[in-house]
DOLOLUM-483042 format. One line per 4 residues: number of its first residue (from 0); their letters; for each residue z, y, x of N, C-alpha, C. Coordinates in steps of 0.02 Angstrom, whole numbers, plus 50000, padded with zeros to 5 digits. Each point is the difference from the previous one (the first is absolute). Example, Ala and Ser with C-alpha at 12.3 -4.5 7.8 and 13.67 -1.06 7.14 Angstrom:
2
0> as> 50390/49716/50660/50000/50059/49955/50000/50060/50045 | 49964/50053/49982/50003/50059/50042/50037/50055/49961
END
This chain:
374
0> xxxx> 51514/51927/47987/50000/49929/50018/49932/49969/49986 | 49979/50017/49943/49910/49979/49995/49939/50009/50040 | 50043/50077/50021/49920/50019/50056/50028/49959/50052 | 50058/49988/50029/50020/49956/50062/49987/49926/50000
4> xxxx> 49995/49976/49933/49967/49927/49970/49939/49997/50025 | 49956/50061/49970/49920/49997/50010/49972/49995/50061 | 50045/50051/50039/49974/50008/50086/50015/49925/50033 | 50053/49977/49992/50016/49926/50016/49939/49957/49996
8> xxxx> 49973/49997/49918/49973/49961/49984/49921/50002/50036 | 49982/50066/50019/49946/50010/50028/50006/49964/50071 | 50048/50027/50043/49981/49975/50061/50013/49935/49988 | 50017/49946/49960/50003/49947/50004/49930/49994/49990
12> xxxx> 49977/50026/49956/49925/49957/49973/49959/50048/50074 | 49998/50040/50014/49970/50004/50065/50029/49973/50077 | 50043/49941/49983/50014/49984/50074/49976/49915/49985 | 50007/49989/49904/49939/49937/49991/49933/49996/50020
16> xxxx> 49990/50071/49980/49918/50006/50008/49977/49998/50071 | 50032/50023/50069/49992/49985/50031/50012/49946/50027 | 50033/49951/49995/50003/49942/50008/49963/49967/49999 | 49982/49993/49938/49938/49965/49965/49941/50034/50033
20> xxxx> 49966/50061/50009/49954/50014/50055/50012/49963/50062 | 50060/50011/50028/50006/50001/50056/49982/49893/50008 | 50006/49972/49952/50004/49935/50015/49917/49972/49994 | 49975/50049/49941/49948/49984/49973/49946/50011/50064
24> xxxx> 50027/50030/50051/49943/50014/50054/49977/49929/50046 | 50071/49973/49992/50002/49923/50024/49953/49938/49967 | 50027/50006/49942/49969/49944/49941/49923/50020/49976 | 49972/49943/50012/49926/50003/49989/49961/49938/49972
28> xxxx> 49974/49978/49973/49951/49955/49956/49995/49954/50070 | 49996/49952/49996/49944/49943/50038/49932/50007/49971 | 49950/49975/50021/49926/50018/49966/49976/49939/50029 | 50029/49936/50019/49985/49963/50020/50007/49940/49954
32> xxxx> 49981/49961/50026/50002/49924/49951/50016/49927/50042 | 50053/49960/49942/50019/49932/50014/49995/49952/49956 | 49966/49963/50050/49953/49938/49948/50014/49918/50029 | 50006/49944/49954/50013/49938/50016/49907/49985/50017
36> xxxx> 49985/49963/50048/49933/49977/50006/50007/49929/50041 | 49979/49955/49946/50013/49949/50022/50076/49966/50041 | 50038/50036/49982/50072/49992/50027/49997/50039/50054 | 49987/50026/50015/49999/50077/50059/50023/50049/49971
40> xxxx> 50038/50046/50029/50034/50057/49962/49924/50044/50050 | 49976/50047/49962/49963/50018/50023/50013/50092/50010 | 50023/50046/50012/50019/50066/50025/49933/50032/50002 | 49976/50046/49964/49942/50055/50009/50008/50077/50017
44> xxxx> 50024/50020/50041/50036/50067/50011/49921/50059/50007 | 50005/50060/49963/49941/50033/49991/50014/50057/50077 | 49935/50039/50017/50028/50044/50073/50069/50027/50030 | 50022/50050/49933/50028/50008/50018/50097/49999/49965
48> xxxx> 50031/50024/50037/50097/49912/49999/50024/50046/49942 | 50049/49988/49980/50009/50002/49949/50059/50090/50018 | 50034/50026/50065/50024/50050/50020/49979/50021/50048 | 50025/50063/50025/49979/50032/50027/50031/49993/50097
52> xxxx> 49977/50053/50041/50043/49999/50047/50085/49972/50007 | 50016/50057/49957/50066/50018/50015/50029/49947/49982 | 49981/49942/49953/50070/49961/49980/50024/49948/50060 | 49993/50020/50062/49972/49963/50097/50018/50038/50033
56> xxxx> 50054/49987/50029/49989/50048/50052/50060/49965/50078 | 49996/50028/50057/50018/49969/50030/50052/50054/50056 | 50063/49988/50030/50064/50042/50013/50003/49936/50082 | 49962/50052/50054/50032/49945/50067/50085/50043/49996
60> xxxx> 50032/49927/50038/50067/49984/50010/49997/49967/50066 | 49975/49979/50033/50008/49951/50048/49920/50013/50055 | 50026/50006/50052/49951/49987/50067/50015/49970/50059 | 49969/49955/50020/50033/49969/50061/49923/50003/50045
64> xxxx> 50058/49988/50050/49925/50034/50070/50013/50060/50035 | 49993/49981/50086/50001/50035/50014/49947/50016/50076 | 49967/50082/50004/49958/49997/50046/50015/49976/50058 | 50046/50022/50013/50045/49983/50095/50078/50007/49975
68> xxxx> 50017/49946/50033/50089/49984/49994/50016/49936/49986 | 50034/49968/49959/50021/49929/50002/49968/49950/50008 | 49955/49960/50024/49952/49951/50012/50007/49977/49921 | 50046/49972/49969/49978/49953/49927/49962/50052/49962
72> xxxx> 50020/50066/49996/50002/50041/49963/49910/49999/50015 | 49986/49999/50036/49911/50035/50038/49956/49922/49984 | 49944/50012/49926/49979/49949/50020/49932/50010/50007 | 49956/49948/50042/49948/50007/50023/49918/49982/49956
76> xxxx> 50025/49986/49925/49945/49968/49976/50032/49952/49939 | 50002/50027/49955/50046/49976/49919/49950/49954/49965 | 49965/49974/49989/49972/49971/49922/50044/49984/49972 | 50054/49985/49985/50011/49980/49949/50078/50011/49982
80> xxxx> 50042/50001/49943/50070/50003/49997/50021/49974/49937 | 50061/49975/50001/50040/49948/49943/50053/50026/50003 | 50027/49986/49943/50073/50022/49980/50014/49953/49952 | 50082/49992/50012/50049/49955/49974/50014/50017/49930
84> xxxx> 50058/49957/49982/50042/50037/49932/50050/50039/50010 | 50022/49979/50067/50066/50063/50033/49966/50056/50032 | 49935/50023/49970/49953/50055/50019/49981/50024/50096 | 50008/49922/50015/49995/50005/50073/49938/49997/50015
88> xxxx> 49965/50030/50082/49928/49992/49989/49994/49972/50066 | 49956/49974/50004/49967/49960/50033/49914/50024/50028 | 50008/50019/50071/49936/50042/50017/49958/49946/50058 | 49933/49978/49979/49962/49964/50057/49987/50050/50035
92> xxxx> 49994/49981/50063/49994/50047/50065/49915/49947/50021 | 49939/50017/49991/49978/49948/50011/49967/49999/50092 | 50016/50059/50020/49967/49984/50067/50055/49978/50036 | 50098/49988/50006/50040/49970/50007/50005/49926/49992
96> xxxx> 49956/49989/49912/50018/49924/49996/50092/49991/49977 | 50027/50047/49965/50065/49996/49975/50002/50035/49923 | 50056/49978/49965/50023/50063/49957/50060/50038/49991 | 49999/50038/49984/50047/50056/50028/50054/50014/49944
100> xxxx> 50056/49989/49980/50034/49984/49958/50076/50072/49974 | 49970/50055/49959/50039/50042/49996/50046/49999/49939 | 50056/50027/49967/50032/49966/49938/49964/50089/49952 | 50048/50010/49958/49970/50030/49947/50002/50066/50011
104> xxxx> 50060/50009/50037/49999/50085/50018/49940/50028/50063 | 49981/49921/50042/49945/50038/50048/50027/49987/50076 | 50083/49975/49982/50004/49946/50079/49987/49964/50030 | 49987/49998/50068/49958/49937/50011/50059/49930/50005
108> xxxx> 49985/49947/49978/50043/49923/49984/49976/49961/50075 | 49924/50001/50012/49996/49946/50029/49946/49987/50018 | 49959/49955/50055/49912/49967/50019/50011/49943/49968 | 49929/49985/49983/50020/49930/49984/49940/49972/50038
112> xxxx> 50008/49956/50014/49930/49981/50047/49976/50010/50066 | 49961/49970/50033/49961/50047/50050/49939/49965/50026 | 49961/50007/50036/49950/49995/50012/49978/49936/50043 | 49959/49955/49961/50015/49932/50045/49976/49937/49977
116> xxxx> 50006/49945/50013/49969/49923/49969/50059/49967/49988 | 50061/50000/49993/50058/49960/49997/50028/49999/49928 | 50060/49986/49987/50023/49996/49930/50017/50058/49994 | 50016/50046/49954/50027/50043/49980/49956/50065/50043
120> xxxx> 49941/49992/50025/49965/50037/50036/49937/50030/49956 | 49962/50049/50012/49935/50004/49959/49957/50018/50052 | 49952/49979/49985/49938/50021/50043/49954/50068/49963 | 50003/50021/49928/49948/50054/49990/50008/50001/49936
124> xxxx> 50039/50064/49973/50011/49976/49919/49976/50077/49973 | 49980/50014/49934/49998/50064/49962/50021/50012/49923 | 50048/49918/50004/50017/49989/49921/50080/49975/49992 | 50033/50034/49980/50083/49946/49983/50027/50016/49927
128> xxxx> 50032/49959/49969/50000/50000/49926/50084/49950/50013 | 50048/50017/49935/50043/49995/50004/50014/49960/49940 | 50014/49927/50000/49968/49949/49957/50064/50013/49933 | 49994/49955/49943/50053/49990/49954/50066/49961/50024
132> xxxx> 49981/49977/50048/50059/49958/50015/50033/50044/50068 | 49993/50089/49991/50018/50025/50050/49981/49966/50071 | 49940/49999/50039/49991/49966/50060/49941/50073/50028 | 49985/49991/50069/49969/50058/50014/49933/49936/49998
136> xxxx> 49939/50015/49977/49936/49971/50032/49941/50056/50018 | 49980/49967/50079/49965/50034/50034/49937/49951/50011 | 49953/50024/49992/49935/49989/49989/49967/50009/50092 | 50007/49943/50046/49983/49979/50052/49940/50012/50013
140> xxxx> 49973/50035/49997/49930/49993/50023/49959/49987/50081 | 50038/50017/50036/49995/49991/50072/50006/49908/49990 | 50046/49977/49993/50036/49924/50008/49963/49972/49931 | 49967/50012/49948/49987/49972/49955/50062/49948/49950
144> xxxx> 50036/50045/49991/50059/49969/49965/50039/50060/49949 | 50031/49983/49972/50027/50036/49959/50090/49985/50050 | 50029/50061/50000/50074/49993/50017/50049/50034/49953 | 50063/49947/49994/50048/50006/49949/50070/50039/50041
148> xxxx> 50042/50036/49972/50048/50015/50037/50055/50031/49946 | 50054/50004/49998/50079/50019/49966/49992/50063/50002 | 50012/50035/49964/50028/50070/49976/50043/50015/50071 | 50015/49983/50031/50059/50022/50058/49954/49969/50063
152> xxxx> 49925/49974/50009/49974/50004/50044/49983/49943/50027 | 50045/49920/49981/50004/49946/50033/49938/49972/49985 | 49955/49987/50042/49954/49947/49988/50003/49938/49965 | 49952/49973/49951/50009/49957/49942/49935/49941/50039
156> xxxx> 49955/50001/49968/49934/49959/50000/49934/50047/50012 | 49955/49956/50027/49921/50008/50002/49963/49960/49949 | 49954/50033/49978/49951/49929/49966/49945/50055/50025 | 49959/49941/50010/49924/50014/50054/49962/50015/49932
160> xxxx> 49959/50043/50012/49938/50016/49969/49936/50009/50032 | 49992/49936/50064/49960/49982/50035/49919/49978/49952 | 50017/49966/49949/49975/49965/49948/49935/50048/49952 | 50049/50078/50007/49920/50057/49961/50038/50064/50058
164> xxxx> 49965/50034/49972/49999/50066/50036/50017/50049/49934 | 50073/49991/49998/50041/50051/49975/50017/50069/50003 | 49975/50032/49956/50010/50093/50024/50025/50044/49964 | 50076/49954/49950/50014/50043/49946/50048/49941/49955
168> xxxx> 50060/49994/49998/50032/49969/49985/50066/50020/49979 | 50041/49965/49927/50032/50010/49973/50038/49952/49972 | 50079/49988/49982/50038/49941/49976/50016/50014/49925 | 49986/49990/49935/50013/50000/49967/50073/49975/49984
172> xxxx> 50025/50015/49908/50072/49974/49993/50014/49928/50006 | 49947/49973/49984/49995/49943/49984/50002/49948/50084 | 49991/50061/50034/49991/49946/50083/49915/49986/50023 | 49962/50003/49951/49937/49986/50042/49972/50074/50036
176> xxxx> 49955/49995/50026/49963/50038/50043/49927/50031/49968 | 49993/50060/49989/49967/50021/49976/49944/50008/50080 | 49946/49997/49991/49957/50037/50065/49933/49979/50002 | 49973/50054/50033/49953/50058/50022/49946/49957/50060
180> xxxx> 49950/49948/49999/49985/49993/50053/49925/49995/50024 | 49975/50005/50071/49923/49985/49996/49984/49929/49976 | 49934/49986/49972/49972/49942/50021/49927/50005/50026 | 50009/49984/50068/49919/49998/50023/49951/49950/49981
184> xxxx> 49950/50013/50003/49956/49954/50004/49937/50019/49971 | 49953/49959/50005/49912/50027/49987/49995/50025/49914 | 50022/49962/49968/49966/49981/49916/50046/50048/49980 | 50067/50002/49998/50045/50074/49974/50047/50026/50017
188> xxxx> 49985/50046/50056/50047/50023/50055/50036/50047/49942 | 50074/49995/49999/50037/50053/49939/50082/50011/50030 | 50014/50055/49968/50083/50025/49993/50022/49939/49964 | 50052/49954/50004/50028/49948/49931/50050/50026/49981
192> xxxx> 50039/50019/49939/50064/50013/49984/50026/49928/49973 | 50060/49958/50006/50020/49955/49985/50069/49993/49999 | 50019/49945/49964/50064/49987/49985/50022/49939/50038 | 50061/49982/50052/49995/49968/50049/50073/49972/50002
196> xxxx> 50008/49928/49990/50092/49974/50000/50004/50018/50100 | 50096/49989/49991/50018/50012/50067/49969/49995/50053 | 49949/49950/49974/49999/49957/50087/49917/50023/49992 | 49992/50071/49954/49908/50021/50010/49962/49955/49966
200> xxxx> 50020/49944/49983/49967/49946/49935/49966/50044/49942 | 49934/50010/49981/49952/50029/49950/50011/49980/49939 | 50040/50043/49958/50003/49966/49925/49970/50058/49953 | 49966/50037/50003/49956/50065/49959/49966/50028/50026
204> xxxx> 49930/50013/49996/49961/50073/50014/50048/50059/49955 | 49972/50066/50023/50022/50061/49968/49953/50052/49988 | 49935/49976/50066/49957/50049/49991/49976/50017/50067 | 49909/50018/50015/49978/50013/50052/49935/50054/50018
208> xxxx> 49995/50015/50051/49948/50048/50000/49976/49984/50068 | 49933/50000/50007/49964/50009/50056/50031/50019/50067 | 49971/49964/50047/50019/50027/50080/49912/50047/50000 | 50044/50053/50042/49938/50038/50009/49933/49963/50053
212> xxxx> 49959/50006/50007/49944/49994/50065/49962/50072/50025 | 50013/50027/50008/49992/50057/50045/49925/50000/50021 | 50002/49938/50038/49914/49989/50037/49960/50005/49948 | 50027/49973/49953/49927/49978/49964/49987/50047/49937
216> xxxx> 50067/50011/49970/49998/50040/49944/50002/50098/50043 | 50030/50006/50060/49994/50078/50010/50090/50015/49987 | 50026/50048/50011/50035/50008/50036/50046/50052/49953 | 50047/49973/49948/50009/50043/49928/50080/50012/50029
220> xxxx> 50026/50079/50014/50091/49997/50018/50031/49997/49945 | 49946/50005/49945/50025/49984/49924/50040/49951/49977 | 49971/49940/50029/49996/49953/49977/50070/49961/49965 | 49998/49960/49946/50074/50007/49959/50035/49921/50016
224> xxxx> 50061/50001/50008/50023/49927/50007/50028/49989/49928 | 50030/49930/49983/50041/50000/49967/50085/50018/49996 | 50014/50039/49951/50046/50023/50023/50057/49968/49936 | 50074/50012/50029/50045/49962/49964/50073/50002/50012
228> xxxx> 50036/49976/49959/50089/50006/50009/50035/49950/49949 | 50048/49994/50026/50051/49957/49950/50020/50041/49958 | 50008/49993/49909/50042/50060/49969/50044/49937/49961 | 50066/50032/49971/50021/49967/49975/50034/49947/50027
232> xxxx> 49997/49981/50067/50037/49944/50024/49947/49944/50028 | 49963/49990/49930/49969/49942/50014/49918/49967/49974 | 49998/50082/49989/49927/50012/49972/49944/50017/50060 | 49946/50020/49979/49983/50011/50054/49928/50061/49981
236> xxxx> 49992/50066/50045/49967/50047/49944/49942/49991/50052 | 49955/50013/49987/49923/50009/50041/49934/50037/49981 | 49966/50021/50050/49923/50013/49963/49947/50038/50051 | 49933/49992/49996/49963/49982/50031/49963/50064/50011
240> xxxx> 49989/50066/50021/49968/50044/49956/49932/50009/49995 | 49974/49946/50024/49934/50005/50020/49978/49988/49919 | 50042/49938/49976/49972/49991/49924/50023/50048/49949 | 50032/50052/50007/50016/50059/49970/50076/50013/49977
244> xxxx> 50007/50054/49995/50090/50013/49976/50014/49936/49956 | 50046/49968/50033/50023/49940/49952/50039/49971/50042 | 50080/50017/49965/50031/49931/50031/50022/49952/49962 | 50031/49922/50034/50005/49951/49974/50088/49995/50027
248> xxxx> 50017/49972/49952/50080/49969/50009/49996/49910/49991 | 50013/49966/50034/50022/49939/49994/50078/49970/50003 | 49978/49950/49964/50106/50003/49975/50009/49936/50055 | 50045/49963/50002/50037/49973/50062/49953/49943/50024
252> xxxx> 49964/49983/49941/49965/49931/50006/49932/49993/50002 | 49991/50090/50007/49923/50007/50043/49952/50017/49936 | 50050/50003/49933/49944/50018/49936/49984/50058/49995 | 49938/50050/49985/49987/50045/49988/50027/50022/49953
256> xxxx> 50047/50064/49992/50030/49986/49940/49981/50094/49937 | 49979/50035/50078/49998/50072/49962/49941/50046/50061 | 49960/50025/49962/49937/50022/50046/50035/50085/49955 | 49992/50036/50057/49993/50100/50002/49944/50006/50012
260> xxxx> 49969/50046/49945/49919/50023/50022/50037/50070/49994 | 49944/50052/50038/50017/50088/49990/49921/50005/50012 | 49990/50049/49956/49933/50053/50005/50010/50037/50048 | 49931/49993/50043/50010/50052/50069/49938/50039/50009
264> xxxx> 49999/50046/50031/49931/50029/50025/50005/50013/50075 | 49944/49958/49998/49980/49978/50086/50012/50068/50061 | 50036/49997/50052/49996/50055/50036/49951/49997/50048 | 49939/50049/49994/49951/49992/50067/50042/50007/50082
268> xxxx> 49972/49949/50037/50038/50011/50055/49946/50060/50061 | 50042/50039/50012/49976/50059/50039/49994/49994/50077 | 49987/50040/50017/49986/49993/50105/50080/50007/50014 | 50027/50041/49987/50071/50017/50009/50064/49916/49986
272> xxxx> 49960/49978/49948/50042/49934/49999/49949/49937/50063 | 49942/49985/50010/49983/49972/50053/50022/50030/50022 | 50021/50050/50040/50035/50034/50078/50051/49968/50015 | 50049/50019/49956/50056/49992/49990/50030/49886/50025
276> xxxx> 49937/49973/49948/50029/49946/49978/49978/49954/50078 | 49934/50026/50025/49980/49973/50073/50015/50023/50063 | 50058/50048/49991/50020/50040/50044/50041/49922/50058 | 49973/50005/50054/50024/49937/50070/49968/49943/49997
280> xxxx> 49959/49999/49949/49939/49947/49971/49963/49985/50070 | 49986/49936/50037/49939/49995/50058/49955/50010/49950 | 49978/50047/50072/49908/50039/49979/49955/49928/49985 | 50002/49949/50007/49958/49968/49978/50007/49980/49934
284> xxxx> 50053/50000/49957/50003/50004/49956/49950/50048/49942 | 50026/50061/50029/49994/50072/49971/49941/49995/50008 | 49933/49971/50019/49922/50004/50013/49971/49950/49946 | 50042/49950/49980/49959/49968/49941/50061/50001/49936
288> xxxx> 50016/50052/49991/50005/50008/49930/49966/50006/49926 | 50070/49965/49957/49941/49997/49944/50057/50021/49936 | 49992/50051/49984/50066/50028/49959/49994/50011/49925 | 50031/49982/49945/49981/50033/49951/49985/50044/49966
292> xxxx> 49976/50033/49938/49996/50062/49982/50084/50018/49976 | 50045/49933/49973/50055/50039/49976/50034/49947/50023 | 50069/50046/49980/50047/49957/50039/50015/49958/49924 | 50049/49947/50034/50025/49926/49947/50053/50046/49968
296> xxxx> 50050/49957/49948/50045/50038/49948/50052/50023/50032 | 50018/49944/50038/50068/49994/50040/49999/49983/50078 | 50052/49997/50034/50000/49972/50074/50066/49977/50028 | 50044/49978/49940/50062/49951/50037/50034/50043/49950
300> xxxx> 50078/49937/49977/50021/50004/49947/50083/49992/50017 | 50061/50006/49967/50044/49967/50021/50078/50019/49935 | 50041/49955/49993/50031/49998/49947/50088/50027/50007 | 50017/50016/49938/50067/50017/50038/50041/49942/49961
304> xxxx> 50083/50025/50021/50044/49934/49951/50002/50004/49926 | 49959/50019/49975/50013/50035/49920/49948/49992/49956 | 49935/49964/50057/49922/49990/49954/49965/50038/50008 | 49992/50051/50005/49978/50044/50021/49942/49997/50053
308> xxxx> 49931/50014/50002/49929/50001/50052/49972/50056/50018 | 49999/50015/50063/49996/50058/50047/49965/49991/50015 | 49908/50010/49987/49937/50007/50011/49967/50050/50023 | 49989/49983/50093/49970/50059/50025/49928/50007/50009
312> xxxx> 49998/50067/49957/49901/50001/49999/49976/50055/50065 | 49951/49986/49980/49944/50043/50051/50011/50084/49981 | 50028/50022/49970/49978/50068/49960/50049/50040/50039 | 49991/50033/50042/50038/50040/50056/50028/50078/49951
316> xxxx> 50056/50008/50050/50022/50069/49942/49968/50049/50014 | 50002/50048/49967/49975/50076/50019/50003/50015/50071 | 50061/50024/50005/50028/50019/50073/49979/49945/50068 | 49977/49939/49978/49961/49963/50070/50081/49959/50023
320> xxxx> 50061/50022/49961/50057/49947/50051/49999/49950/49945 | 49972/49948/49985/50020/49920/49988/49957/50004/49929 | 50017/49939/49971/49952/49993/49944/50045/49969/49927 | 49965/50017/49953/50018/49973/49923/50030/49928/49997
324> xxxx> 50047/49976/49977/50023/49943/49976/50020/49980/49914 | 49974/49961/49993/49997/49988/49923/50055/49952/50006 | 50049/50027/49956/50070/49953/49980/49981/49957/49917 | 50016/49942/49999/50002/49954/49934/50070/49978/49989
328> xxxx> 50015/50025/49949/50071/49955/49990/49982/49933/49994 | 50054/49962/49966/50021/49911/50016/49958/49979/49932 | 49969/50031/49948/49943/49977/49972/49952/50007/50013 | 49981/50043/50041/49926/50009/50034/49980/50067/49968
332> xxxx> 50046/50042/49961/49960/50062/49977/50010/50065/50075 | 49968/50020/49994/49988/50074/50041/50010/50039/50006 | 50055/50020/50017/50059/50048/49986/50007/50054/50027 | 49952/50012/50099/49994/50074/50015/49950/49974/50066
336> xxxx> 49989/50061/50012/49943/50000/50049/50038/50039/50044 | 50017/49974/50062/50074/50054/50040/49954/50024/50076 | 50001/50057/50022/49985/50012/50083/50040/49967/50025 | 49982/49957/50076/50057/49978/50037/49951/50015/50075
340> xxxx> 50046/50045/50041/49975/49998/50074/49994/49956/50044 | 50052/49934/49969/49989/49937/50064/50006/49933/49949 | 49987/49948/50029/50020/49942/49944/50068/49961/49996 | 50031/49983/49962/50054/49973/49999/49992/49912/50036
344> xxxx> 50052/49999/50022/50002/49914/50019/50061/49987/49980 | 50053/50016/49958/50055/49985/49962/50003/50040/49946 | 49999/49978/49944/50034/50052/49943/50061/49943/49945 | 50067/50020/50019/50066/49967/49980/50036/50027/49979
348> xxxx> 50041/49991/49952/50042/50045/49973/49999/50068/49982 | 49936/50023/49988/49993/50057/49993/49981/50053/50050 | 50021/49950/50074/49968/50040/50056/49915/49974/50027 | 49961/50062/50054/49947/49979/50005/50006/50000/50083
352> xxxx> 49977/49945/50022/50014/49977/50094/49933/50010/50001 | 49970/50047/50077/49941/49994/50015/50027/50041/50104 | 49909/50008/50016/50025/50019/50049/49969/50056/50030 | 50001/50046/50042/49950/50071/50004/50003/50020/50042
356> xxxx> 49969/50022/50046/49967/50019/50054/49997/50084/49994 | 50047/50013/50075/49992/50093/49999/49926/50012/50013 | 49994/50093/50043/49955/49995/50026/49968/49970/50085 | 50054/49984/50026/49993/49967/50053/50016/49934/49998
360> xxxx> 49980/49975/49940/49977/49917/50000/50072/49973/49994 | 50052/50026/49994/50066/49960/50025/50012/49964/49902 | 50036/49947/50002/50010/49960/49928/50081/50012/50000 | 49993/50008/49937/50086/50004/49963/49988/49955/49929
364> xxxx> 50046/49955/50000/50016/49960/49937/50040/50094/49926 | 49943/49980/49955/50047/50052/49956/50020/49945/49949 | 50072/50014/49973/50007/49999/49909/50010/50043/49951 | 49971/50004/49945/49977/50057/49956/50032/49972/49932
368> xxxx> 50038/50044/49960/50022/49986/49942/49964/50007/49950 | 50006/49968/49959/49925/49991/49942/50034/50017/49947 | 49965/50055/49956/50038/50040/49928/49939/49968/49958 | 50025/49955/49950/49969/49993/49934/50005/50039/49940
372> xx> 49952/50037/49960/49991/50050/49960/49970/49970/49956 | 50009/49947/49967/49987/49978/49940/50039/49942/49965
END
């Protein structure tokens, strides 16, 4: 009975020990630092995140699209896609001027829209977002208006955005309007990010960056906008990369409230990335270029429901299909550096909505299940 005690006792302590290995591969130090500065929560994240690959990874479940066969199914030109809380999606069709409305398993529900100057019509859209108060909003760009519409399709309201030149817009919990717009003019032509009541009324800056000039400055495909998302409901995340890895969070009322810095090392940009990035570029362009030696930190950002910041950099993978994304959890620390072949335009509930192109150009909406390993 003793030697049968002992053997027991062993594989117990060797099915601890692996455990504890097996967990310890997960758990790792932060090496980073959080600091009050001047009432700013300030986030310093060092190169490199705090895990590895594996604790990321991604399981498709879902494809919609099709090359030849059902007309809804076949679409001609995607930017953009939204999804509900009843995990329904919502696909802009933008050379249609509609969106295309499938539920969670990948059926198609419904059009919503179509092509036109009337109510409930769009003239040219590449943006729809699916507000807190459950409403569809479509970002008018043809008609210069923003259009409202019901979960089941019924047309609601317009409000004109005749007033700026809007190219990126969002409804917070709270009901105002987050957005994205030009302002021309001689003294400081710029991107504006702002905070905007119903009716587009200006009650916050958020943050801005330069409109390019091409003529005068030369001809950069580099060149970085400001980039940004709602997290949290009613926050609002942003950052510029021209002024270096750093983002900014502002809380509802437009205060700066928490800046992310990360240590980076600059990626030289190569002939293979000009090819690539001016590839349908007019040749007159491509004759007065003026490009940098390296590329910026980042190049567009975007958040999921959980806090979480999905920062896509320049740093292409080995294999040449898609590039590095730096994930921050909901404090701003740095948690993995993940390959991703295409970019996400939804990440909800754990799933990731994006869209991908075979080799004969044809687009399929995928969803991909997201495994957390830490």
């Amino acid at each position: 009975m003793k030697a049968k005690s002992n053997s027991v006792s062993i594989v117990l302590f060797l099915s601890a020990f692996m455990i504890h290995v097996s967990c310890g591969k997960q758990k790792t130090e932060w090496r980073g630092t959080i600091e009050e500065v001047d009432g700013i929560t300030v986030v310093k994240n060092p190169k490199e995140p705090m895990y590895g690959e594996e604790v990321f990874s991604l399981e498709e479940e879902l494809s919609i699209g099709e090359a030849e066969g059902r007309e809804e199914y076949m679409f001609s030109d995607v930017p953009f896609i939204a999804v509900d809380d009843e995990e329904r999606i919502y696909v802009v069709d933008f050379k249609e001027a509609h969106i295309i409305v499938f539920d969670r398993n990948g059926n198609y529900v419904k059009t919503i829209g179509k092509k036109g100057q009337g109510p409930g019509e769009i003239g040219r859209t590449n943006y729809v977002s699916i507000t807190s108060e459950n409403e569809i909003m479509v970002l008018d760009g043809g008609n210069r208006r923003l259009a409202f519409f019901t979960l089941e399709g019924e047309f609601l309201k317009n409000i004109s955005t005749a007033k700026m030149f809007l190219m990126q817009a969002e409804i917070d919990s709270g009901g105002d309007i987050i957005g994205l717009h030009y302002v021309l003019g001689k003294e400081n032509p710029r991107y504006e990010l702002e905070k905007l009541d119903p009716e587009l009324n200006h009650l916050h800056s958020l943050g801005s960056s330069p409109l390019p000039n091409f003529r005068r400055d030369g001809y950069d495909p580099f060149f970085p906008v400001l980039r940004w998302d709602v997290i949290n409901g009613n926050q609002v995340v942003c950052g510029y990369a021209k002024e270096g890895y750093e983002i900014k969070i502002f809380d509802a009322e437009g205060k700066l409230i928490r800046r992310i810095l990360k240590e980076y090392t600059p990626l030289e940009i190569t002939q293979e990335d000009i090819a690539d990035r001016t590839e349908g570029d007019p040749e007159e362009l491509k004759t007065n270029m003026s490009i940098p030696k390296h590329h910026y930190p980042f190049r567009w950002m975007i958040t999921d429901d959980e806090g979480r910041i999905f920062v896509w950099t320049w740093e292409r993978v080995i294999d040449r299909e898609g590039y590095y994304y730096d994930i921050f959890d909901s404090e701003g620390k740095h948690i993995v550096k993940t390959p991703l072949k295409t970019r996400p335009f939804v990440i909800k509930k754990k799933k990731f909505y994006t869209v991908e192109e075979d080799e004969e150009g044809y687009q399929f909406v995928k969803r991909y299940e997201i495994t957390w390993k830490y």
